[in-house]
SERO-4910 file (N, C-alpha, C, O; in steps of 0.05 Angstrom, whole numbers):
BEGIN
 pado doro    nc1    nc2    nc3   cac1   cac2   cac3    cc1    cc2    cc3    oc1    oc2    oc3
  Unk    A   -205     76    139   -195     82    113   -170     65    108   -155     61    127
  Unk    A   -166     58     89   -144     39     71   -127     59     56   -137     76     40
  Unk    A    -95     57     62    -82     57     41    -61     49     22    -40     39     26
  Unk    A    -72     56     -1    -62     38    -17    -31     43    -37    -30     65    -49
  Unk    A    -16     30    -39      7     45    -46     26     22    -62     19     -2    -59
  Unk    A     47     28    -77     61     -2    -96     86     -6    -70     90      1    -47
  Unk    A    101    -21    -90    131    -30    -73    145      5    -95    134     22   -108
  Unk    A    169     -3    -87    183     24    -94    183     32   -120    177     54   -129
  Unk    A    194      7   -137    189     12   -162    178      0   -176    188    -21   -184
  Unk    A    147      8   -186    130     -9   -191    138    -10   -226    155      4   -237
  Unk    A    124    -27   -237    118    -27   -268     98    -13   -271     82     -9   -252
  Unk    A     94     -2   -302     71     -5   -310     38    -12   -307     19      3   -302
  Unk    A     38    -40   -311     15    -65   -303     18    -53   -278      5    -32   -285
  Unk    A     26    -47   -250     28    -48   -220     21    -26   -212     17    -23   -188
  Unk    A     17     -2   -234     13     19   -228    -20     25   -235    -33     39   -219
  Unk    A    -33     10   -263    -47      8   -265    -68    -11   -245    -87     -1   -234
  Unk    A    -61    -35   -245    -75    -49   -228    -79    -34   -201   -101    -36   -192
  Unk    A    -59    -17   -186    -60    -11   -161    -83     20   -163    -97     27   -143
  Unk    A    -82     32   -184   -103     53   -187   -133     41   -199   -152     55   -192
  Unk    A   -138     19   -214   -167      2   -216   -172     -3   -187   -194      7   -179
  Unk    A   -154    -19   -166   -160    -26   -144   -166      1   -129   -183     -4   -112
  Unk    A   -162     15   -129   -165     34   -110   -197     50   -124   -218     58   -114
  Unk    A   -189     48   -143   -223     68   -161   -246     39   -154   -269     44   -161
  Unk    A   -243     17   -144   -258     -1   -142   -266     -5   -113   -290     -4   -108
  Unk    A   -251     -8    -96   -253    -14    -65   -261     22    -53   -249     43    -58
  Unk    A   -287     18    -34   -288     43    -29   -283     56     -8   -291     43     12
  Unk    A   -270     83      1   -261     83     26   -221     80     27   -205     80     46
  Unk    A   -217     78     -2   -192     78     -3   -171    106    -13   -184    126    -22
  Unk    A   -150    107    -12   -127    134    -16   -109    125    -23    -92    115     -8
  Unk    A   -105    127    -60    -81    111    -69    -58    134    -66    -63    158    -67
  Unk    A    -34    123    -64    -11    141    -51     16    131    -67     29    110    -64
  Unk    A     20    156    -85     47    142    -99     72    142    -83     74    164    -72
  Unk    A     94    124    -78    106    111    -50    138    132    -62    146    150    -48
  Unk    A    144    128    -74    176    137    -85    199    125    -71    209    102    -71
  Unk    A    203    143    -60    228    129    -40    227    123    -14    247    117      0
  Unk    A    195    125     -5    195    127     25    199     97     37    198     76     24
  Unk    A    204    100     59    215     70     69    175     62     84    153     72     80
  Unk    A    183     47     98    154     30    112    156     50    134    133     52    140
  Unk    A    171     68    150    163     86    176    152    110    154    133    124    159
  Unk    A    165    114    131    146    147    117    122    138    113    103    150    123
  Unk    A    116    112     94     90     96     91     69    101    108     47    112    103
  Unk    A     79     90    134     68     98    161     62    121    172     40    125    184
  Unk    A     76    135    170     74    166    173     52    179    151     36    195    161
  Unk    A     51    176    131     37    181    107     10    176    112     -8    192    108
  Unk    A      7    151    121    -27    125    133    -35    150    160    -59    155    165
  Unk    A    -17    160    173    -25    174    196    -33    199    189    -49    208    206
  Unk    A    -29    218    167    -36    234    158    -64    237    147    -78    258    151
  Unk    A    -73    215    135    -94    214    122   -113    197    139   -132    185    129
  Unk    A   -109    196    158   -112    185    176   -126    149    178   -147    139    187
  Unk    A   -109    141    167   -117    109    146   -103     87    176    -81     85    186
  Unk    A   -129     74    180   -113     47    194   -104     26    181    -84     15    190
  Unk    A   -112     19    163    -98     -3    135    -70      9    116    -66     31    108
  Unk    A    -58    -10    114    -41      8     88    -36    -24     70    -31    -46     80
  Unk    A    -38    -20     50    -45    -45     28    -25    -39      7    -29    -21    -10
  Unk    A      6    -58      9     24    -50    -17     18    -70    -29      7    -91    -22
  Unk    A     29    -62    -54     27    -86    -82     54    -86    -89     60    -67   -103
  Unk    A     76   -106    -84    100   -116    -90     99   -130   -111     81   -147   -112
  Unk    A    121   -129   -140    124   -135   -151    127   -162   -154    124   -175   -134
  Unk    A    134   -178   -179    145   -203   -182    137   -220   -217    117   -230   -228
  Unk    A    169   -216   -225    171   -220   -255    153   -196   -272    140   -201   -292
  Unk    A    153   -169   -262    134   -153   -284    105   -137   -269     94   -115   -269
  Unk    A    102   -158   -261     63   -151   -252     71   -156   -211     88   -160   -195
  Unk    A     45   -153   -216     29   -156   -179     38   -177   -166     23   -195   -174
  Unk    A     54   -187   -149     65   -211   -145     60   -218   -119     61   -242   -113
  Unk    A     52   -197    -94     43   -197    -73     23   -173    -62     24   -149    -68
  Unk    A      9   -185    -48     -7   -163    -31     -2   -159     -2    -10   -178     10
  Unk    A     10   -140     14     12   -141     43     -8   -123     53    -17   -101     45
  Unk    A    -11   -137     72    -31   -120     89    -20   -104    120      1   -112    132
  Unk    A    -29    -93    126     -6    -78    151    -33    -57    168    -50    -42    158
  Unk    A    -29    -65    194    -41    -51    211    -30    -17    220     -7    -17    229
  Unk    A    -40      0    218    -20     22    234    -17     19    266    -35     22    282
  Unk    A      0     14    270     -8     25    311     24     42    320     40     49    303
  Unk    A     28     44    342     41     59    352     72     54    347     90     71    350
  Unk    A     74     30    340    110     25    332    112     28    297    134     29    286
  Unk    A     94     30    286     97     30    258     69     11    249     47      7    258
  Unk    A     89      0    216     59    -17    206     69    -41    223     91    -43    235
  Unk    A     51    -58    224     46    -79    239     42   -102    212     25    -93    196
  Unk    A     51   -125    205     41   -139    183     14   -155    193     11   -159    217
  Unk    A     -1   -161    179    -26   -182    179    -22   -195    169    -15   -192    146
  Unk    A    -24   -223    186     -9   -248    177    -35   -264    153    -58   -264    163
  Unk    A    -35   -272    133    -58   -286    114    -66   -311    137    -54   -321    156
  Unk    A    -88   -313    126   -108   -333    132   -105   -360    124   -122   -377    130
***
């Protein structure tokens, strides 16, 4: 399971895009983030018991990055792109 969640304070556009993406990819749990840092994130992915966690960081307005992050035992782990 994947989850899916924005940077802290998303826009608009970032909010929407990040709920299409999630009603589209299947097997996903979109998660509104607020103030939690990357260990609540983590904590949150462990609850639902999600090995992926997929933020969408801003940039000028809209979707500006995608990270990808493994869960394991120290926290998220980043996945480096290809």
């Amino acid at each position: 399971m994947i989850l899916l969640t924005t940077s802290r304070r998303p826009t608009p556009r970032i909010r929407t895009f990040c709920r299409d993406l999630a009603r589209s990819i299947p097997n996903v749990v979109r998660v509104n983030r607020g103030k939690l840092s990357l260990d609540g994130v983590a904590e949150r992915a462990i609850e639902f018991d999600a090995d992926r966690v997929v933020i969408i960081n801003r940039w000028k307005g809209g979707p500006g990055k995608i990270e990808l992050f493994e869960v394991g035992q120290e926290g998220l782990v980043l996945v480096p792109p290809i």
